[in-house]
N, C-alpha and C positions, 0 to 999 in steps of 0.2 A: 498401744496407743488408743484403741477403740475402748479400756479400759479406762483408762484415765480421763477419756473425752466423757463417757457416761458420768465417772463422780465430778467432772466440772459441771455437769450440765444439773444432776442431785443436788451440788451445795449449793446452786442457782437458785432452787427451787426451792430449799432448805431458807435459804434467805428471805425468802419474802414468805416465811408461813405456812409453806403447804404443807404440813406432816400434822394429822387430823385422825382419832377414831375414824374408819372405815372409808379412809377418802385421801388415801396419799395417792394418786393417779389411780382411782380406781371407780370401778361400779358395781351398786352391789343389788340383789334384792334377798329379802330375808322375812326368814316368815318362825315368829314362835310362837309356841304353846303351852302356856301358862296352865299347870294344875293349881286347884284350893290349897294345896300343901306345900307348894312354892317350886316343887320340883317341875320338868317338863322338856321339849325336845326344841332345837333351832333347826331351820332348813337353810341356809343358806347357797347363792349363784352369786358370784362376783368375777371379773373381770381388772388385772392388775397390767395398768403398760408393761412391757418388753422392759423400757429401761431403768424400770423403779427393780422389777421384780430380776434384772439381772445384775443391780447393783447390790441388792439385799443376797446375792449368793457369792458375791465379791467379800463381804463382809468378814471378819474373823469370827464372829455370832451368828452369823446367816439369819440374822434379822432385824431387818431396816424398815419394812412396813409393818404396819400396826396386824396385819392379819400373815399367817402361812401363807408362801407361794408356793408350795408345790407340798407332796406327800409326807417327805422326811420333814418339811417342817412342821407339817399338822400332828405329826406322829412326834416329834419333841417338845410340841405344846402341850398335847396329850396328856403326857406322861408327867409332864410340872404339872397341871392341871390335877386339882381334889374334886372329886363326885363327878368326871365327865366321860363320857363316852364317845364314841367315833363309831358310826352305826350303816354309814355311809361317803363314798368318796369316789369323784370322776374328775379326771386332768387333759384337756387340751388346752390349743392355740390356735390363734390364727395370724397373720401377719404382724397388725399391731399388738396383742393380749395374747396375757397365758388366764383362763379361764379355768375357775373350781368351781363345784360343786361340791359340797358335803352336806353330812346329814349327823348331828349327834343331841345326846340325849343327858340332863341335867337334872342332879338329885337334888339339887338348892340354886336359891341367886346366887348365893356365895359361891358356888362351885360353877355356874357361867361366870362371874367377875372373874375369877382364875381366869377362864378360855382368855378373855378380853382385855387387852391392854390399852387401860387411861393414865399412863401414867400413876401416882397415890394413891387416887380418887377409884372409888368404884364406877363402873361404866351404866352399871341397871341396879335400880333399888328398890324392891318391895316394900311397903312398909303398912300398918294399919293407921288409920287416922279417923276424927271423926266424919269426915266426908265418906270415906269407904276406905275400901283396899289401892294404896296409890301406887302406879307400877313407873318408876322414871327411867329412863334411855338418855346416857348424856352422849351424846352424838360429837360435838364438836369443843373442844374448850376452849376457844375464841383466841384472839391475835394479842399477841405480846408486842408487836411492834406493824406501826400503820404504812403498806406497801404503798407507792405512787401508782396515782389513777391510770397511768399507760401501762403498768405493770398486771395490774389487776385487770385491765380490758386484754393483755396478752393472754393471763392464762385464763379469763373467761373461754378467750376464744379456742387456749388448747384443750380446753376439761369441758366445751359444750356436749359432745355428746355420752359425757359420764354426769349417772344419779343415784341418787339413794332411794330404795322403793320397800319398805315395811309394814309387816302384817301383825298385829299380834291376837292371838285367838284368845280371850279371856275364861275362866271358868265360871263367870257369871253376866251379868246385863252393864253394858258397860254403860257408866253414865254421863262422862264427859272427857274430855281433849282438849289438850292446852294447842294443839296444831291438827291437821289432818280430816278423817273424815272415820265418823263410824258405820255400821252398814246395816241395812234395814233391820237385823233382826237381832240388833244390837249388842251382838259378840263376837266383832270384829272389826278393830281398827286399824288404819291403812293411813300411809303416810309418804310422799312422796317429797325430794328435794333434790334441784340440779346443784352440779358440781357451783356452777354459776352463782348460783344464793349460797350456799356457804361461803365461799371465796370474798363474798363481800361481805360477810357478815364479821362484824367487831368483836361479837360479844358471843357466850358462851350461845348451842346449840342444843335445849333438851328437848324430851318428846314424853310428856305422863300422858298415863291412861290410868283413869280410874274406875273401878268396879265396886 
């Protein structure tokens, strides 16, 4: 019963859009480090509700959110994953959240897009241009269908105290940001966004940094 009360309460929330790069009921903070050669290592701390992260083991795939909830599934993302590593990993909870910690290490973007699930689309893009080297984070791909405003003030108020908090350590001087903030000695940009601004957002959710 307590089954089937969680995936009513899932396609609830499925219906009005909430299934997001790194934001299906979750928090996350995340920190990479970008080498010249494109390879480099993620740190990420995230935080998944109880009943996202126990509907996702309910599953016949055992995967309903966009990121691992526990070890076994970091360890068969893993292993589909080309060039990644798993260099680090800690698992609790607390009441509401099952909380990760890991740490791993990337021999290309392409081999983090593996890690990362955006649907087709890749999630991070290196690219060279004449501006400099452009690094894109698509964070959110925006709303296929427009939730009613009591709907959207519901889950404001149930996702207030989830965010997204991002680092990325550049291997050169970074020179601009389409959001966020760079930091005095100009190799290292930081980005932060409540559950709350995504949820309202329409449209697609990226983050460049360029160096």
């Amino acid at each position: 019963m307590a089954d089937s009360m969680m995936k009513k309460t899932a396609i609830l929330l499925l219906s009005l859009g909430i299934i997001f790069l790194f934001t299906s009921c979750i928090g996350i903070e995340g920190e990479i480090n970008v080498n010249a050669d494109g390879s480099g290592s993620l740190s990420m701390s995230y935080r998944i509700s109880k009943l996202i992260a126990h509907l996702g083991q309910l599953e016949e795939n055992g995967q309903f959110t966009p990121l691992p909830v526990n070890q076994e599934d970091f360890a068969r993302t893993i292993e589909s994953s080309r060039g990644i590593e798993l260099t680090g990993f800690q698992e609790s909870e607390n009441e509401q959240d099952v909380l990760i910690t890991a740490d791993l290490s990337f021999e290309s973007i392409n081999s983090l897009n593996s890690f990362f699930m955006y649907g087709e689309n890749n999630a991070v893009m290196l690219e060279e241009r004449d501006s400099g080297t452009v690094f894109t984070y698509y964070l959110y791909s925006g709303r296929e269908t427009v939730p009613e405003q009591r709907q959207l003030d519901i889950l404001s108020t149930i996702f207030k105290d989830y965010s997204i908090n991002l680092k990325i350590n550049a291997p050169a001087e970074i020179k601009s940001v389409n959001r966020g903030d760079i930091s005095g000695d100009g190799r290292v940009a930081s980005l932060t966004l409540s559950m709350p601004d995504i949820i309202s957002s329409e449209n697609e959710i990226f983050w460049q940094v360029i160096w």
